[in-house]
C-alpha positions in Angstrom: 169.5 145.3 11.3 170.6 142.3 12.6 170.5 144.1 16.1 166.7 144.4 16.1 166.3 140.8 15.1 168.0 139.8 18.1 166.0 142.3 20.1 162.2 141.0 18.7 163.5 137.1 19.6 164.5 138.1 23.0 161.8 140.0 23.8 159.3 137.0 22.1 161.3 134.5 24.6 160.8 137.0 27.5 157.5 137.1 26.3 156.9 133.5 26.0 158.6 132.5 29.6 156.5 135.3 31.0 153.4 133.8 29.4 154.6 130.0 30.2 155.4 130.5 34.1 152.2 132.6 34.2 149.3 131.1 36.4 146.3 131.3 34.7 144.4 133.4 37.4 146.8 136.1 36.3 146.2 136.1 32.6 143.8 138.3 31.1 141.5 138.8 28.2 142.3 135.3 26.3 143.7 131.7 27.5 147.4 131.3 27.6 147.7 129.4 24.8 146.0 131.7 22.7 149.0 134.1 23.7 151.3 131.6 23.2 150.4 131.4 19.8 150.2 135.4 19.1 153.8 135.6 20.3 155.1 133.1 18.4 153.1 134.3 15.1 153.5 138.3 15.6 156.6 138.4 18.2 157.0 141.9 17.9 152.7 143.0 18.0 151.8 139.7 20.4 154.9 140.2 22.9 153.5 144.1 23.3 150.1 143.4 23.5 151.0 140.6 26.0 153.2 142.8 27.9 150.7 145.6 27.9 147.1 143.9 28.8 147.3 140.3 28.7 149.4 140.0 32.2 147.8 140.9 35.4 150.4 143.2 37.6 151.0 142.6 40.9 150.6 145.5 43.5 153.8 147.1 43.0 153.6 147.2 39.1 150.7 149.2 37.2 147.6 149.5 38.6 144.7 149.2 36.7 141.3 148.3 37.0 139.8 145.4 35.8 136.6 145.1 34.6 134.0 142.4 35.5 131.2 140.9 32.8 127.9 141.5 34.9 126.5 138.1 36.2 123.4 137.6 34.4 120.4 135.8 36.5 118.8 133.0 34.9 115.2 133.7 35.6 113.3 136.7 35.2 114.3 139.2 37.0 112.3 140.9 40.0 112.4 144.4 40.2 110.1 145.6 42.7 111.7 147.2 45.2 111.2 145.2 48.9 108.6 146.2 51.1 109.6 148.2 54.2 110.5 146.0 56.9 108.7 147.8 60.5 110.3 146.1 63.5 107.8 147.3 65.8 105.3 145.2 67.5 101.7 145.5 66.5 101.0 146.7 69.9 103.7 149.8 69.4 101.7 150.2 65.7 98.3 150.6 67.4 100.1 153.1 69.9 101.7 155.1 67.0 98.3 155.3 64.9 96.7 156.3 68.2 99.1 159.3 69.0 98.8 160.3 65.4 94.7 160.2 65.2 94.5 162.0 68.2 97.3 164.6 67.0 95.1 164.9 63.8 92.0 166.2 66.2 94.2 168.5 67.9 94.9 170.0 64.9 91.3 170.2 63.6 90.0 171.5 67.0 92.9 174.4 66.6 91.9 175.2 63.1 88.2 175.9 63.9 88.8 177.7 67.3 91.2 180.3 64.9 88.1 180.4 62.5 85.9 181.0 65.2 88.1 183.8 66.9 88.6 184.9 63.1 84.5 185.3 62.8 84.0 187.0 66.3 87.0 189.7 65.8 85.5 191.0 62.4 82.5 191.5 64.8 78.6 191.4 63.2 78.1 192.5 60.1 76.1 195.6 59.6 
């Protein structure tokens, strides 16, 4: 028994160093002196917890990933999407609408010469 007593206080003093020496960038979830004080009041529970998510990890120990609050705007928020952005010249735009009118006709002038070739091939109707 008095083997795991001596176990819990050197792991709360690990703990506690580890907590201490820490800066606070690399503490997570609560402020270090709220840590200090779970160690001290649970040593067993608070030096766990502290060991498993209250430190940050450098790159060679665990990786995990941390997870931000979303910023939260202070105004109403917009959410229209943003208008198209066209880069071309107003002259180009004319030219485009141009091609594509006159593409338009083409295609109606094709349409009625295939109705008209439609009505002559069935021939006069008797």
């Amino acid at each position: 028994m008095p083997f795991l007593s001596i176990l819990i206080i050197v792991l709360m003093i690990v703990a506690l160093i580890d907590v201490i020496t820490r800066d606070d960038s690399q503490v997570k979830h609560l402020p270090k002196m709220v840590w200090i004080i779970i160690v001290i009041l649970l040593p067993l529970i608070g030096s766990g917890l502290w060991f498993a998510i209250g430190r940050e990890y450098g790159d060679s120990g665990i990786s995990m990933p941390r997870m931000r609050r979303a910023e939260r705007p202070v105004g109403p928020v917009d959410v229209r999407p943003a208008p198209p952005v066209d880069v071309r010249t107003t002259e180009q735009q004319i030219a485009d609408l141009d091609r594509e009118i006159e593409e338009w006709r083409l295609r109606d002038e094709l349409e009625r010469r295939r109705q008209d070739d439609g009505d002559a091939a069935a021939g006069p109707a008797s």
